[in-house]
Each structure stands twice: as structure tokens, then as C-alpha cells.
N, C-alpha and C positions, 0 to 999 in steps of 0.2 A: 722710240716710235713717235711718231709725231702725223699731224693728218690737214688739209685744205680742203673741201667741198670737191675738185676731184682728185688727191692725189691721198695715196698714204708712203712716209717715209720711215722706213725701216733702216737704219744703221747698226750693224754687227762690228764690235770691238775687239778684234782678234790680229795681234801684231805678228807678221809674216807668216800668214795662213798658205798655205800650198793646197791641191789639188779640191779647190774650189768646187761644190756642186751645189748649182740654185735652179731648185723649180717653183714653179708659179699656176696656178691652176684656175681656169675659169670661175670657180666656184670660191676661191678664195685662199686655198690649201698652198698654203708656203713649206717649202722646206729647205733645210741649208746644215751644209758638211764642209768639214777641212778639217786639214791636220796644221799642227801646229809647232814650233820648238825641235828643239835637238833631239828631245824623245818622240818626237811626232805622237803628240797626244791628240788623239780626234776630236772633235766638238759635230755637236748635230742638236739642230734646232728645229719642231715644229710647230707653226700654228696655222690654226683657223682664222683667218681674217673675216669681221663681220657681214660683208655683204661683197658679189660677185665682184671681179675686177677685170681690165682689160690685157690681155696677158702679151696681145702684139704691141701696144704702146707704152708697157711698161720693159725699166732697163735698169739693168745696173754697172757698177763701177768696183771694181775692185781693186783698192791700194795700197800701199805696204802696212797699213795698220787698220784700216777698215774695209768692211763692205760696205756699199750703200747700195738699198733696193728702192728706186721710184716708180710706186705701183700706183699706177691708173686706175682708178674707179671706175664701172662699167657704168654710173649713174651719175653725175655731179651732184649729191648730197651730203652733208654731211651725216656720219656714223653717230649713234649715240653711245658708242664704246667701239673697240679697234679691234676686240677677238671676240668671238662667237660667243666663248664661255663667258657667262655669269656669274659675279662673284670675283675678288681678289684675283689680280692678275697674278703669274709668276715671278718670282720673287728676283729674275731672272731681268724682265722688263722695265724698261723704265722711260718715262717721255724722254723727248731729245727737245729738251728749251730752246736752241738752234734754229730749229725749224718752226717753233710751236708757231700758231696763229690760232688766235681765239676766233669763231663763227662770226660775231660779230665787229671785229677788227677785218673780217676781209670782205665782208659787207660794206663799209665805209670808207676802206682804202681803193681808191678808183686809182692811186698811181703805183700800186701794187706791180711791177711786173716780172714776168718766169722770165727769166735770161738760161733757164738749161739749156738749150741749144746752141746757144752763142758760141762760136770760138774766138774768145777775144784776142787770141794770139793773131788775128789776122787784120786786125784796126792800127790803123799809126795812132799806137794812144802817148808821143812821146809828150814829154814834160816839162817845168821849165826848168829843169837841173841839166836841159839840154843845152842851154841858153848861157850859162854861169861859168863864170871861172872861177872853179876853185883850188886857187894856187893858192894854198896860206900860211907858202913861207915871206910872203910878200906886210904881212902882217907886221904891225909898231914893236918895237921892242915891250915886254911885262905884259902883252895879251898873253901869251904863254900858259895861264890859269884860270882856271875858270873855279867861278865862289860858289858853293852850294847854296841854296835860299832855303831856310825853315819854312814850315808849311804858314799861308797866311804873309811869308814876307816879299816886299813890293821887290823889283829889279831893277831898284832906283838907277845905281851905277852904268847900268846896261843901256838902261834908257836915254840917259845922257849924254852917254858916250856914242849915240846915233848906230849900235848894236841892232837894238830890236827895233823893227816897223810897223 
């Protein structure tokens, strides 16, 4: 779990989860089901999340080895804990470093921005490997190898030989 001033992110690690069931409740009340494996072994998760959230803005994604739940905050503040209860989370929980962002790193980050919505599959993002010919049987006779370098050692050879730019 991991949390922004309005969002909280919730990720469930469950690899080829079948018959998927997520609710969300205005008051904060998550719950979450699926089976899983050749023995269809159940999994059911619930918690109280700390304060109300927005249940029509929030969504999720579910993929062959995770869930992800983007719950919207019914308040843009941040939480001073994630679950209601007090005390040692479950031992179950654990931040998602992925997503963390510290209160005061998105305070200061102004070029911060949410691209969820984006579908980037719809941008010509192409590149310049669009541009290149890589035909490298055209290459000198003894390129053929390539030297491994120890850590710390320069690519004197490479550099020379007008390799690297």
C-alpha cells in the first residue's frame, strides 16, 4: 500500500487469480476474493481504510499476477496511517516503495504528473532505432567479440575505434 494526498494504492500479489471480487465502500471498507492455483485455493482480504474515499473515481486493474486498486480520497489530505486500526499493521501488509511518495516530496514536486489515464499506445512515440540500419553483417572482419570490462575499467579500445559516441 502506498498513499498521495488524494489517492491510496493498494496492490494484491496473487498470480493467476480467477474469479475476482472487489468492493469499495464509501466509508472506506475494502474487501477482496479470488481463487487461485490448480487447487483453487481462496484468498479474501479485508480492511478498513482510514478515512472516507470516493468509490465512483476509484478503479481497478486486474492482471495476471496482480491487482491493483486506485482509491480516491473523498478529501485530498493526507492520512496519518492507511487502516483505521491502531497499532501494528498485519503482518500481511506492506508499503509498495513503487508508488511511495513522501508528503513532503509532492509538496515540492510541481512537475509531478498522473498520466493514469493516458493511453500511450495512441501517440506515434516512435524512435530513433526507426532511423538506423542494423545490418551487422556489413561489420570489419574480428568485430565478432566483444571484451567484457571489470568494474572501474575505461572502454579505451571502443573509444578509438569510433564505437562509442
Amino acid at each position: 500500500m502506498a498513499q498521495k494526498s488524494d489517492k491510496v494504492f493498494i496492490t494484491i500479489e496473487l498470480p493467476d487469480a480467477k474469479d475476482v471480487k472487489l468492493s469499495l465502500q464509501p466509508d472506506g471498507h475494502f474487501h477482496f476474493s479470488a481463487i487461485t492455483g490448480a487447487d483453487n485455493v481462496a484468498f479474501e482480504i479485508e480492511l478498513e481504510l482510514f478515512d472516507k474515499v470516493n468509490v465512483d473515481e476509484s478503479k481497478a486493474a486486474i492482471g495476471s499476477r496482480t491487482v491493483c486498486y486506485l482509491v480516491k480520497k473523498a478529501e485530498k489530505k493526507w492520512w496519518s496511517r492507511l487502516l483505521k486500526q491502531e497499532g501494528k499493521p498485519p503482518v500481511f501488509l506492506k508499503v509498495d516503495w513503487d508508488k511511495w511518495v513522501d508528503e513532503d516530496d509532492e509538496k515540492e514536486n510541481r512537475y509531478d504528473m498522473d498520466f493514469g489515464d493516458m493511453d500511450f499506445s495512441k501517440l506515434n512515440m516512435s524512435g530513433v532505432e526507426d532511423d538506423l540500419d542494423l545490418d551487422l553483417d556489413d561489420e570489419k572482419d574480428g568485430d565478432d567479440e566483444m571484451e567484457e570490462l571489470k568494474a572501474g575499467e575505461a572502454p579505451v579500445a571502443a573509444a578509438e575505434s569510433g564505437v562509442l559516441a
